[in-house]
RODO-2510 file (C-alpha; in nm, 4 decimals, decimal comma):
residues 194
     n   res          X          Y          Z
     1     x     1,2808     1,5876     0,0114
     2     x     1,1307     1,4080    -0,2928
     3     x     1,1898     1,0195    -0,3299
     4     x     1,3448     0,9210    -0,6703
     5     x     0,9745     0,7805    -0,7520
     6     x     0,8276     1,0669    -0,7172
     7     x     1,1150     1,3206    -0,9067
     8     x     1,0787     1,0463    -1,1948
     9     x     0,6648     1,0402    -1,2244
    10     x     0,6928     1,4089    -1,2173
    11     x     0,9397     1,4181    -1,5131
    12     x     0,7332     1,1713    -1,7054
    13     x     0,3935     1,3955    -1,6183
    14     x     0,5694     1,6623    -1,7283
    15     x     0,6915     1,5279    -2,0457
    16     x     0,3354     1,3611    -2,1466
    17     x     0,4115     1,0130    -2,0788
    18     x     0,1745     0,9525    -1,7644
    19     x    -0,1572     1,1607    -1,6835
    20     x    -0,0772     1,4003    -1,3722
    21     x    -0,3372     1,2088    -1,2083
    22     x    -0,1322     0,8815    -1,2195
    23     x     0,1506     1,0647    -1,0683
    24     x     0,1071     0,9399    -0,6867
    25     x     0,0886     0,5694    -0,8734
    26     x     0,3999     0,5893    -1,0466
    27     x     0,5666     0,6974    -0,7717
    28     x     0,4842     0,4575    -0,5304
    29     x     0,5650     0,2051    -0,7938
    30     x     0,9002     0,3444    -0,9089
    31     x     0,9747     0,3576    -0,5439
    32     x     0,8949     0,0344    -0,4989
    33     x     1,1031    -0,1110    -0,7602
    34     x     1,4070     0,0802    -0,6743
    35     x     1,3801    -0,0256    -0,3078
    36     x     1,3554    -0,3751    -0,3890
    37     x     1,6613    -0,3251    -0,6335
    38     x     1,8582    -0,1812    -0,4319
    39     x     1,7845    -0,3996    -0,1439
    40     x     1,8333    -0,7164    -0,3569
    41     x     2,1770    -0,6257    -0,4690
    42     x     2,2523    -0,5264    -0,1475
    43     x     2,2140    -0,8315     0,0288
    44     x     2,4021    -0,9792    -0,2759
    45     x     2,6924    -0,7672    -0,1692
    46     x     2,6870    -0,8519     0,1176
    47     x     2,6612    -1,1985     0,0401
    48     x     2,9863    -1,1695    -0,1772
    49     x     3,1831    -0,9503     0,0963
    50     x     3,1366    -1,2320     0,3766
    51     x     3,2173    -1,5404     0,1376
    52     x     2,8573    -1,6459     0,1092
    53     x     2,6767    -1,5315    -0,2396
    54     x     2,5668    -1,8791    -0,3406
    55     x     2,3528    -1,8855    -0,0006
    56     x     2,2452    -1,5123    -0,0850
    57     x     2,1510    -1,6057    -0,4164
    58     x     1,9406    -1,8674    -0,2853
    59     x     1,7853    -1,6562    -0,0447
    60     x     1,7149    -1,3414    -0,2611
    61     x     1,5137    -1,6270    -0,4782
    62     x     1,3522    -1,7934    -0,2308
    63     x     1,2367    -1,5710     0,0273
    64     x     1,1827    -1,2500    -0,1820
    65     x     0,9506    -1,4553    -0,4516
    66     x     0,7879    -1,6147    -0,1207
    67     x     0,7612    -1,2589     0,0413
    68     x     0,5830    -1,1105    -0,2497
    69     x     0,3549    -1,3836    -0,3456
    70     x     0,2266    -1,4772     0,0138
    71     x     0,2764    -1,1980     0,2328
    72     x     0,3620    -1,2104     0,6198
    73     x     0,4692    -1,0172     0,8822
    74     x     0,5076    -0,6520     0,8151
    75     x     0,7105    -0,3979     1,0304
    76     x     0,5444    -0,0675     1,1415
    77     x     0,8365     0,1135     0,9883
    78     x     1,0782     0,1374     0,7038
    79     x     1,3798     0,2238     0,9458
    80     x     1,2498    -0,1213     1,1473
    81     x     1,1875    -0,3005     0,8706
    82     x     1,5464    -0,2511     0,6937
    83     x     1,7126    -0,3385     1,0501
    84     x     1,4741    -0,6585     1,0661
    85     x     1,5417    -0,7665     0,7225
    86     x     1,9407    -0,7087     0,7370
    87     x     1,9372    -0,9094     1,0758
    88     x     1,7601    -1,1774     0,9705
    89     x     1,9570    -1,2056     0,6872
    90     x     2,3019    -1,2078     0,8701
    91     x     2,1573    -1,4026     1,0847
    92     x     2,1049    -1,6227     0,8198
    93     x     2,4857    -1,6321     0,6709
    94     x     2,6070    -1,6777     0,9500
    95     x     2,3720    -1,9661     1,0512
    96     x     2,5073    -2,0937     0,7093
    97     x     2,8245    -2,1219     0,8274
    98     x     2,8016    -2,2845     1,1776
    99     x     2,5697    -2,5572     1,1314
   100     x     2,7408    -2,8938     1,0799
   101     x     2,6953    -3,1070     0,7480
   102     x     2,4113    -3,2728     0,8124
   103     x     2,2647    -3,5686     0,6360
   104     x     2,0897    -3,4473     0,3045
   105     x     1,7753    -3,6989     0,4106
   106     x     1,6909    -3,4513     0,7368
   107     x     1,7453    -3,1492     0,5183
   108     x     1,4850    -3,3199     0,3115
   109     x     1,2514    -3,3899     0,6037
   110     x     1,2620    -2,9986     0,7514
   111     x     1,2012    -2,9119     0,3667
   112     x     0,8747    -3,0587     0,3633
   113     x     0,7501    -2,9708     0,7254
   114     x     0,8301    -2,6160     0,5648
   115     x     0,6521    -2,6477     0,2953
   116     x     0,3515    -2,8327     0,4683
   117     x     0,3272    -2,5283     0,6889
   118     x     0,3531    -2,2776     0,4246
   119     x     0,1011    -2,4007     0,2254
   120     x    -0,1572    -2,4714     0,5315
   121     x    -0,1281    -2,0946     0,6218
   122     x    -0,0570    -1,8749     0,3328
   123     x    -0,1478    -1,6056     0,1856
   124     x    -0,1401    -1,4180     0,5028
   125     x    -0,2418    -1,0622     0,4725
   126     x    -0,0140    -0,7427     0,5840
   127     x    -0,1747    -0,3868     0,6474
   128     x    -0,0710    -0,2582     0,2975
   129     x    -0,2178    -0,5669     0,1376
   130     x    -0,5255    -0,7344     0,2299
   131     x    -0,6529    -1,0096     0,0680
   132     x    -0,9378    -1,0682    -0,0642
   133     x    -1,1011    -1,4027    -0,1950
   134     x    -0,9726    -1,4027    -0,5315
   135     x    -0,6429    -1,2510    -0,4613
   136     x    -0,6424    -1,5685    -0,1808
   137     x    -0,6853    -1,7266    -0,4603
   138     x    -0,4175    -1,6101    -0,7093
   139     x    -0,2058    -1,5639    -0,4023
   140     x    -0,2429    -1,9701    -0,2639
   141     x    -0,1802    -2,0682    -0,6770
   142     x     0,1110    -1,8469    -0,6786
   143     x     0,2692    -2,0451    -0,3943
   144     x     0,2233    -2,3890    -0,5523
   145     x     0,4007    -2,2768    -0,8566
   146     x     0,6834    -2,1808    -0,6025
   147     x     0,6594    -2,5024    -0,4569
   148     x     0,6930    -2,6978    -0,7716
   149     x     0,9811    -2,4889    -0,8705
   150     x     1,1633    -2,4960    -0,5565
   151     x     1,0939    -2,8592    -0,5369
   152     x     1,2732    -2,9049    -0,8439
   153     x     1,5780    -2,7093    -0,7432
   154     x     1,6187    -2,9225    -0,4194
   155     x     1,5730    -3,2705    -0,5764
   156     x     1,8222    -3,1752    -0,7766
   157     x     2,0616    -3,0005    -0,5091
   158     x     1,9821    -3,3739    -0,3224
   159     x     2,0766    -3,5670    -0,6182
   160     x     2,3821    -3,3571    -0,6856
   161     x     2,4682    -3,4040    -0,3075
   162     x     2,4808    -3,0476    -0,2518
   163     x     2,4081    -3,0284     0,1250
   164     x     2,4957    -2,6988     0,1498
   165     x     2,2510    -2,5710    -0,0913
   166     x     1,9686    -2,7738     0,0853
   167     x     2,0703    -2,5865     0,3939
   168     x     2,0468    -2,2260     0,2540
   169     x     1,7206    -2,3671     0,0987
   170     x     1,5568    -2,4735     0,4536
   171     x     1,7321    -2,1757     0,6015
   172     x     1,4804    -1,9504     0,3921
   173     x     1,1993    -2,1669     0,3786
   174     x     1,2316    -2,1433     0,7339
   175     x     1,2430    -1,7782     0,7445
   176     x     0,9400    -1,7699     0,5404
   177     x     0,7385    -1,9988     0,7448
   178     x     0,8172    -1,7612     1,0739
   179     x     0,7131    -1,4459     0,8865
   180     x     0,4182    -1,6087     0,7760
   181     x     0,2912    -1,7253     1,0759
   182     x     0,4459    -1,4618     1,2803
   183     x     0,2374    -1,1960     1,0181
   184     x    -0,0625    -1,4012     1,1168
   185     x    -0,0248    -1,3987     1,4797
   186     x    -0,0028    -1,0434     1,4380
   187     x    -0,3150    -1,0166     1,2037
   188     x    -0,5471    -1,1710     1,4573
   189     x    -0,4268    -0,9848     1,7465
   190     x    -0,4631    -0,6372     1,5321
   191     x    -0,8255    -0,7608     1,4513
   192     x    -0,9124    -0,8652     1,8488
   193     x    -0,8301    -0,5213     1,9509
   194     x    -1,0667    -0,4055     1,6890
***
């Protein structure tokens, strides 16, 4: 069966708009965007359905920017991969919703331990994209922009006294920071047996 990025590169091949020899790169790249699409909205949904699309909004921004830019763990499979990621993420909502109000100055403190440890270990490579020293480099900048963004966003959830939002916001930072360093505990093991 052909994957809607590959019925759509052959269309455009076949109506001049790409080079046949392109065709595998369109494909993998109109794949790509429809799978992160569709898996976007869907945790949106999902977000909505169970009361909680504020916290899936921040999470869809947070992690999936993080994700892209600075890599991490990456499943063997796309069936393993989709049953990791939806856990997590439920995981996640529901975490949401049983952890008390706490004070907005802790959320603050497990926001920067986060970020300290993101920034100490990223970019950490996966086995569909390695790194090399400039794209460490574009990677680590890439991060910082994320961190001055997303520092903005929680000084202002803190001023606004919107503990909740600092939550989801450490919630996915700390997400992040396991898939980072669990991607890099895998790296090194994959390169011992080497």
């Amino acid at each position: 069966m052909k994957s809607i990025g590959n019925r759509l590169s052959q269309r455009y091949v076949s109506k001049g708009i790409i080079e046949p020899h392109f065709s595998n790169v369109y494909s993998y790249i109109f794949d790509y965007m429809f799978n992160f699409i569709l898996y976007n909205l869907s945790l949106l949904i999902l977000g909505f359905i169970l009361k909680q699309l504020t916290a899936a909004i921040v999470y869809v921004i947070i992690a999936g920017s993080l994700r892209a830019v600075a890599g991490g763990y990456h499943c063997k499979t796309r069936t393993s991969c989709y049953i990791l990621s939806y856990t997590i993420f439920t995981l996640y909502l529901y975490l949401i919703t049983i952890i008390p109000k706490m004070s907005a100055y802790i959320l603050i403190c497990i926001y920067i331990i986060n970020w300290i440890s993101i920034l100490i270990i990223s970019p950490v490579d996966t086995p569909n994209k390695i790194f090399d020293s400039n794209d460490k480099k574009i990677s680590k900048k890439g991060v910082r922009k994320l961190f001055i963004f997303n520092s903005i966003f929680t000084i202002l959830s803190f001023l606004l006294h919107w503990n909740k939002g600092l939550l989801s916001i450490d919630l996915s930072l700390i997400i992040c920071s396991l898939s980072l360093y669990t991607g890099y505990i895998s790296n090194t093991r994959r390169y011992l047996c080497k």
